[in-house]
Structure formats: C-alpha cells, structure tokens
C-alpha positions in Angstrom: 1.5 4.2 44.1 -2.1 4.1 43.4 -3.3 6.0 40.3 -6.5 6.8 39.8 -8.8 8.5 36.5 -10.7 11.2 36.5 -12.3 13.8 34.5 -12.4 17.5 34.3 -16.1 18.9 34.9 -18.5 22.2 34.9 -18.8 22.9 38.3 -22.3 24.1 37.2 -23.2 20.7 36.3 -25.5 19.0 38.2 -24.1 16.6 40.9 -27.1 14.7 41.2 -27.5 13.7 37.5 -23.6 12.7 37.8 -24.4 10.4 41.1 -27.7 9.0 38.6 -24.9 7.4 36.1 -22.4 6.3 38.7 -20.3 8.8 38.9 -19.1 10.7 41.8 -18.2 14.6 41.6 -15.0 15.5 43.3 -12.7 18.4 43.7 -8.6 18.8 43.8 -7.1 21.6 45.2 -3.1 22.5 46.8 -0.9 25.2 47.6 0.1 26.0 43.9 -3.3 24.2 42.8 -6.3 26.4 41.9 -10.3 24.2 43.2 -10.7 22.1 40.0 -14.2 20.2 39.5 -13.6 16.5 38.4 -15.6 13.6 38.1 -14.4 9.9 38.8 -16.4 6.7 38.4 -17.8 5.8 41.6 -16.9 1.8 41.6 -12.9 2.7 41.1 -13.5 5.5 43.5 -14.8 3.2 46.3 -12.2 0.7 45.3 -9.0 3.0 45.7 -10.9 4.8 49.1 -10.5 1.2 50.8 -7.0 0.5 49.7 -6.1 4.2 50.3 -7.8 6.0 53.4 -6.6 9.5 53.5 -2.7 8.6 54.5 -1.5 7.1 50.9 -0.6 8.5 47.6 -3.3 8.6 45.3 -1.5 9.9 41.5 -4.8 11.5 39.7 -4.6 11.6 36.0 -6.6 12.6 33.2 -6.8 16.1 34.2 -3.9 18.1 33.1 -0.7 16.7 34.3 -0.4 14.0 36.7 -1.1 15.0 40.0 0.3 13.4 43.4 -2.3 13.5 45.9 -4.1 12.7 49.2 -8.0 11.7 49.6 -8.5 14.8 51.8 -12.2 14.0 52.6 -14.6 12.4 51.7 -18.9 12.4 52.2 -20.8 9.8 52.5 -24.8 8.6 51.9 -26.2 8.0 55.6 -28.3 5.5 54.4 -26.6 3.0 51.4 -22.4 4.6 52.6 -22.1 5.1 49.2 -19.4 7.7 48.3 -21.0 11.2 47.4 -18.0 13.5 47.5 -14.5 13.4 47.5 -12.0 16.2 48.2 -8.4 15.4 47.2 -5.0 17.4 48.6 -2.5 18.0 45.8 0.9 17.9 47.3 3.9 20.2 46.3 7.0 18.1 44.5 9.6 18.6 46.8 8.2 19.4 50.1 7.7 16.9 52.8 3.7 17.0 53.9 2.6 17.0 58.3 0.2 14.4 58.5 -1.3 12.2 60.8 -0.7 8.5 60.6 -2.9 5.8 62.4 -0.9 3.2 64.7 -1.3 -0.6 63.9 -1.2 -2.8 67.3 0.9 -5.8 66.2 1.8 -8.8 68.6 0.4 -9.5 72.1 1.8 -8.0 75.6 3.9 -10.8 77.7 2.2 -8.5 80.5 -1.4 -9.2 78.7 -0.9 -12.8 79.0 -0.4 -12.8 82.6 -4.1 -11.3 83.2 -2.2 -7.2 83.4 -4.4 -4.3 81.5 -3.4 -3.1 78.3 -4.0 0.7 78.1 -3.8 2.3 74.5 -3.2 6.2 74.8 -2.9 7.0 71.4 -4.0 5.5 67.9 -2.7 8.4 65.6 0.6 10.2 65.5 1.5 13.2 63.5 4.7 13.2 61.4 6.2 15.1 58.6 7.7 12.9 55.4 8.5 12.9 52.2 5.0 11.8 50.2 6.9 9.3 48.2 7.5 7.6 51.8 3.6 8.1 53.2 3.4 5.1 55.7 -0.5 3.6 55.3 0.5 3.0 59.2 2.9 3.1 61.8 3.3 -0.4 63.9 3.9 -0.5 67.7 5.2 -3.7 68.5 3.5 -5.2 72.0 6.0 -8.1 72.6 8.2 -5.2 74.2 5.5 -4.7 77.2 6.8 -7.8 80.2 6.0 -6.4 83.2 3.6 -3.8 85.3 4.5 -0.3 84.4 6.2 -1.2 80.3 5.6 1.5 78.4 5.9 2.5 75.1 6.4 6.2 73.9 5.6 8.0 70.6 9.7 8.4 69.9 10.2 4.6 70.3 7.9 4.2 67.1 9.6 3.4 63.9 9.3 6.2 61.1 10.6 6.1 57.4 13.9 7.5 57.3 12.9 10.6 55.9 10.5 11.3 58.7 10.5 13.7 61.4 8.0 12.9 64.5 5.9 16.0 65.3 3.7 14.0 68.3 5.2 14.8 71.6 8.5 12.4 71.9 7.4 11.9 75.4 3.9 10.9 75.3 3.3 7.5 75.8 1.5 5.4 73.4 0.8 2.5 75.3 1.2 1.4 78.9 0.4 -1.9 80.8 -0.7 -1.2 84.9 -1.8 -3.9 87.3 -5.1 -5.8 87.1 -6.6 -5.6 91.0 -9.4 -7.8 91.4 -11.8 -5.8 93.3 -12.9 -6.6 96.8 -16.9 -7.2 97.1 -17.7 -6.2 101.1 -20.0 -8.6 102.8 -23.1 -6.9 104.5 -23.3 -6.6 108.2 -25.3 -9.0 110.0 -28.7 -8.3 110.3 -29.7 -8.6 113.9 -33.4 -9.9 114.3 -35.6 -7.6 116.6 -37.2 -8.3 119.6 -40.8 -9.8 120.1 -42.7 -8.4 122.5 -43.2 -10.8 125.0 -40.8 -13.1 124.0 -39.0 -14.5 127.1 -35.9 -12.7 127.6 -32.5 -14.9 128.4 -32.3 -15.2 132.0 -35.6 -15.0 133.0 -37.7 -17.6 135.0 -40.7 -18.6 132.9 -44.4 -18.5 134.9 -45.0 -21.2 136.8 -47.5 -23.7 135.2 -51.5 -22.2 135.8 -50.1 -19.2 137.2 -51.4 -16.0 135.3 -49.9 -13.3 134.5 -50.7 -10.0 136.0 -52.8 -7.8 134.2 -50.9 -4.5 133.2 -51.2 -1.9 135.9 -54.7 0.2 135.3 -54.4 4.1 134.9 -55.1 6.5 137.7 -58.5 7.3 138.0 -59.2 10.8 137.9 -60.7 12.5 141.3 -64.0 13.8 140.9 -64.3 17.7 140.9 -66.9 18.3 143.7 
C-alpha cells in the first residue's frame, strides 16, 4: 500500500501562497468522514498520483488517524500540468467500495496476425471489492481471439476473489470481425464526341477536286406588293 503525508490546514488559508512554497492544498472527505483541509508537498504528491491513479490505496497520515483512501480527483495547471488540487475518498473499514477499473490489453490476437480487425468495446469495468484487494487494472488476455467473430466478454475477465462484477456479464469487451479490402470501381469509358464534319464510317469520301455543295440557302421572303 502506498502511504502518503500530509498536513492538517485552515481552510481560510490562502491556496495560492501554499502552491508559492510547493505545496499543494487538498481535501479528504467519506461516509463517516467530515471535508478536512490538508496540505501535502507537491513533489511526493505528483510522485504517488503516477504510481497511484485514482484505483489504488493511498493510506494518508499525519492527520488524525491513518486514513485508507482513494485520489478521488484531482485539478490540474493547463499550462505547466502541475497538480493544483487534490480530492481524496476515505473508504469505510469493512465495506467493499464500486469502482471502476481500467482494462490492460495484454498479448496480441492470433486473429490480428492474420490481417483481421481488432475492435475494443470497452476500456473500464466497474466492480465492487474489498479496498485491501483494489486491482491498479484488470488484464484481458488477446491470445484467446483465433478466428473471425472471438469475442471476449466482461464476465470472462479475471477479478480478485473478493470481487463482484457490476459491468453487464454479457457485454463484450473485445471482438475481432473480418478485414474486407474495399473494392475501388473503375470509371466508365469516356466516349469521345463527334466532330462536325468528320467523315462518318461508311461513307464515300468526295471524289478528288470535286466540291462540296454549299449548304442549302434560306427561302427568300416574297415581296408584299
């Protein structure tokens, strides 16, 4: 378990002056747990947020009695990503917690290998465990997925044993379906149009030094007397 130290603070103090020296302000809370302002040095912060996330145990001391907790959420500078906030989830002894835990890919698909799509559905499932057995993550193992169609579902996931699954049994995790290589249509042949006066198949071509005929003159209008 990851332990962390922290301090007990005036919520009146100012955050910004905290932030100035390194420190970031924070705040536990729980069921049986009343908001409590504390304050934890930012580089140990940052260090147990990495190792951490918000689905292992953090144990908080230095404020009162030890206190089994979850990073709950946290707030971050837009610009540097430094931490500026940090709420943390104090769990009751004895009662298992519904959380969700992110899924971990592990292997590569038989089906992959043989030029088939891979289709993740989900990357989270929710379950409800005891905190001392908080998985970091759940694995889904892709060597299982042969052929067009293998499928894994969110019950076919190993949990800790004191673990109840509280996803959908049914709903599938990951699938593999067929790659189809898409068929490209070729245009239609343009057909060139016809010049006037070209020479049409068939026809006889003017004998030499014979002229054509001139195109057939309008109709002259009779005079009106």
């Amino acid at each position: 378990m990851i332990t962390l130290a922290v301090k007990e603070r005036n919520a009146k103090e100012s955050t910004e002056a905290l932030r100035k020296k390194g420190v970031v302000p924070a705040v536990f809370y729980g069921p049986k747990e009343d908001a409590t302002a504390i304050s934890i040095d930012g580089l140990k912060l940052d260090r147990v947020w990495k190792e951490a996330g918000e689905t292992t145990l953090v144990k908080l001391t230095g404020a009162g009695d030890e206190k089994d907790t979850l990073i709950h959420d946290v707030q971050f500078h837009p610009v540097t990503g430094s931490i500026l906030h940090a709420d943390f989830y104090v769990l009751e002894k004895g009662k298992k917690v519904k959380i969700k835990i992110p899924l971990e890919f592990v292997g590569v698909a038989p089906a992959e290998k043989l030029g088939h799509i891979v289709v993740k559905a989900l990357h989270e499932v929710e379950i409800e465990v005891a905190p001392a057995e908080l998985p970091h993550h759940l694995e889904v193992d892709m060597s299982k997925l042969e052929n067009v169609g293998d499928h894994i579902t969110a019950s076919q996931i190993p949990l800790p044993p004191s673990a109840e699954l509280k996803t959908g049994a049914d709903e599938i995790v990951v699938s593999i379906v067929e790659f189809k290589e898409e068929k490209i249509e070729e245009p239609a042949a343009v057909v060139p149009a016809e010049i006037i006066g070209e020479k049409k198949e068939g026809e006889a071509a003017p004998a030499e030094g014979a002229e054509t005929a001139p195109a057939k003159a309008p109709a002259k209008e009779d005079k009106k007397s």
